[in-house]
N, C-alpha and C positions, 0 to 999 in steps of 0.2 A: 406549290404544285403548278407544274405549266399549264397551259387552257390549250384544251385541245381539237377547240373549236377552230375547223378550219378555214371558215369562213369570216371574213373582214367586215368589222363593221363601213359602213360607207357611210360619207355626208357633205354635202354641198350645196350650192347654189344653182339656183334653175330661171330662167325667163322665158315666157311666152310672147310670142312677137308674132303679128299681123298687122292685115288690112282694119281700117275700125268695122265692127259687123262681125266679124267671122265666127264670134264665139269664146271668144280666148277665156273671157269669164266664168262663163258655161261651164268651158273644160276646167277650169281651176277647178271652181265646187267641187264636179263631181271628180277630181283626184284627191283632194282631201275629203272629199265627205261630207263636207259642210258649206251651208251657202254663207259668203264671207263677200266675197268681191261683188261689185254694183253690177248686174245686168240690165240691159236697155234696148229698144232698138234702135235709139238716137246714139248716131256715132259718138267718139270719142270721150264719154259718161266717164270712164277712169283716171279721175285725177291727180289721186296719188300712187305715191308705187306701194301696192298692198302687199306686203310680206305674209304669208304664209306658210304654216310648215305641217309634212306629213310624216308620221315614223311610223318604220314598221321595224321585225327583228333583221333584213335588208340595212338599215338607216336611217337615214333622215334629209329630207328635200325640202329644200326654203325658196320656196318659188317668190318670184320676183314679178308681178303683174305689170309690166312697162305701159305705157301709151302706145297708141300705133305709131309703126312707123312709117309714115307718109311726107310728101310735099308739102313745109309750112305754108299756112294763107297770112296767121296773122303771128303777131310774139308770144302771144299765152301756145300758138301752134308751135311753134320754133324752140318756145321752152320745151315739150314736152315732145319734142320728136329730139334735143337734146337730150332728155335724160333717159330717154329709149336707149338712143345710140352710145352713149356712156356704159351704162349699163352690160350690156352685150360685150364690155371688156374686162366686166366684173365677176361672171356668172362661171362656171364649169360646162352647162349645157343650156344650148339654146333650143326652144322649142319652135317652131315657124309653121304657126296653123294658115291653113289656106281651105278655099270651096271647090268642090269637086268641080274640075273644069278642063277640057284641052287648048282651051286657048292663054296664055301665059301675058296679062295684061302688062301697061307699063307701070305699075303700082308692084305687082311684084317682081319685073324687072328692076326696080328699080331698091327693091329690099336685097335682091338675090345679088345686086352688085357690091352695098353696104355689107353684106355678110362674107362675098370673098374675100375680104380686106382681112377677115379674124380667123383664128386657128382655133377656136372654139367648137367640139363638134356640134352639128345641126342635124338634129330628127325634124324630117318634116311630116307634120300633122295633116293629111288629110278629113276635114271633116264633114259632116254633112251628108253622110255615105247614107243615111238612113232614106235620102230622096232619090237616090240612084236605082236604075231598073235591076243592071244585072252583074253581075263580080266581074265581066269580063271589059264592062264601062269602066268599071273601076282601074282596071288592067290599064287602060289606055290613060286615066288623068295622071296614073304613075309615070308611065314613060312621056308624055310631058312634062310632068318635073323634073324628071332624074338629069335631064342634060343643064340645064339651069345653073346645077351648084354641085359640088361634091358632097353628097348628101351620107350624116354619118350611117342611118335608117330612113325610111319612108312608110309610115304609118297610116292604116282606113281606118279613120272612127267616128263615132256617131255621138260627138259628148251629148245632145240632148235627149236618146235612147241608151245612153251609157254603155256603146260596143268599144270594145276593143280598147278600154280603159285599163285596164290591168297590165296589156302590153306598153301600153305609153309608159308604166311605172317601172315594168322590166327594164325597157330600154334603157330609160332616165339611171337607174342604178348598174346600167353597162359600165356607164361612161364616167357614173361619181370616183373622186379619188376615194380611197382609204380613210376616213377622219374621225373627228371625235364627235359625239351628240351635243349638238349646239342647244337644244332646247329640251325640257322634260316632257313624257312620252302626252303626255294632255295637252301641250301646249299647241294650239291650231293659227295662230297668229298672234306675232310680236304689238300689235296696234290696240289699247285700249277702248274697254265696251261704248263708249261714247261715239268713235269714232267708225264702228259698225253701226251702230244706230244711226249715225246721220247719214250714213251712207246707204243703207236699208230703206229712209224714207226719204231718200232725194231720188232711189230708183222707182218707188212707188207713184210719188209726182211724176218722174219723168213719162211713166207710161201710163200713166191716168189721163194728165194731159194735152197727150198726144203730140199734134202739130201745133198746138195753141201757143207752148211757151217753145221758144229754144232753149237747148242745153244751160243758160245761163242762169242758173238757180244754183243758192249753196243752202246749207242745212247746219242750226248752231243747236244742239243741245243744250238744254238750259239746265236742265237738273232731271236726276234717274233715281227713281226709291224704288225697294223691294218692298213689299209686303210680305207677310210669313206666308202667304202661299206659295210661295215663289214669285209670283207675276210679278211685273218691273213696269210703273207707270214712270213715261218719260212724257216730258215737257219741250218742245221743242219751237224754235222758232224759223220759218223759210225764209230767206233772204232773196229776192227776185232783181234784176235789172233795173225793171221800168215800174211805174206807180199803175201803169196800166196791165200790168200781167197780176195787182194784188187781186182784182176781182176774180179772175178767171181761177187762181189761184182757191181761192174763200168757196165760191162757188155760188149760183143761187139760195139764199138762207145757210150757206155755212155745206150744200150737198156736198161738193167736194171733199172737203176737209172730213 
């Protein structure tokens, strides 16, 4: 018997692209629903590319969490504004968050020119909408983007009050081709639990803290057991820089930790 559903399934690949800050993490969560990607306020915390995936009866979207793309300073920068820009020739849709602003800096001049180069459509992500006074502010940060790039959409959202998330996901299955489900409908990200755990309590360091360490801290999992209550005691160990961030680290008598 033919399926007389006339509607297609869709499925593809997605990448969120900014400044570091802007959120990009934020918005992943709350588009899958889950918090998975590292958030921080310390830039550039996204180390690897966090695959994620969301389905609904729509499809299915496997977003691609890139690094920023900006000016490298140093080679670990250089790597990872490489595999941004790679990327962006791999994906179906790119996402391009930015902060409500009429002034068009040379950081995102300088994204908006990398992005002419691709025939990828680009929804650009206004976010941050929730600290703007009145809709018709809003009006205006639009028509300064709109000249910038040929934009596939231009989107107001507020990922940290969760506005206008749903249209991000409309959009996003505008643009997906027709395909098959890559992944089973449970499945929230391709990276095993270990590597959310480390990534989980390198964001908590990060923002505990503060300015005391820089970004230079990694997090190795040692070992993870369930208990039959469910709860998951994990073992971990931090790996810091310098012999001098272990204190700061430890804390007075262990407070930190």
């Amino acid at each position: 018997m033919a399926n007389t559903d006339t509607k297609e399934f869709k499925s593809g690949f997605v990448t969120l692209i900014g400044r570091p800050n802007v959120g990009k993490s934020t918005l992943m969560n709350h588009l899958i629903g889950q918090k998975i990607a590292i958030t921080s306020e310390k830039p550039q915390t996204t180390r690897n590319r966090i695959q994620t995936v969301y389905t609904d009866e729509r499809g299915q979207i496997i977003f691609l969490d890139t690094p920023g793309i900006h000016k490298a300073k140093n080679k670990l920068g250089e790597y990872m504004v490489n595999v941004a820009e790679n990327t962006l020739k791999e994906v179906d849709v790119i996402l391009w968050l930015v902060e409500p602003t009429t002034f068009i800096g040379a950081g995102e001049r300088h994204i908006a020119e990398r992005l002419s180069k691709i025939k990828t459509p680009v929804i650009l992500v206004i976010n941050k909408i929730d600290t703007v006074k009145s809709k018709e502010e809003i009006l205006t940060f639009i028509a300064a983007y709109k000249d910038i790039l040929n934009f596939a959409e231009i989107i107001p959202v507020s990922a940290l009050k969760e506005m206008n998330i749903e249209d991000v996901k409309s959009s996003i299955f505008k643009y997906l081709p027709a395909g098959p489900q890559f992944y089973d409908e449970d499945t929230v990200t391709d990276q095993p639990m270990r590597q959310i755990a480390a990534e989980l309590i390198r964001e908590k360091a990060l923002r505990m803290l503060d300015d005391e360490i820089p970004h230079g801290i990694a997090v190795v999992i040692d070992q993870m057991k369930e208990r039959p209550n469910g709860i998951i005691d994990v073992d971990a160990t931090i790996v810091c820089e310098r012999d001098s961030h272990k204190g700061i680290i430890i804390g007075k008598q262990g407070a930190m930790l």
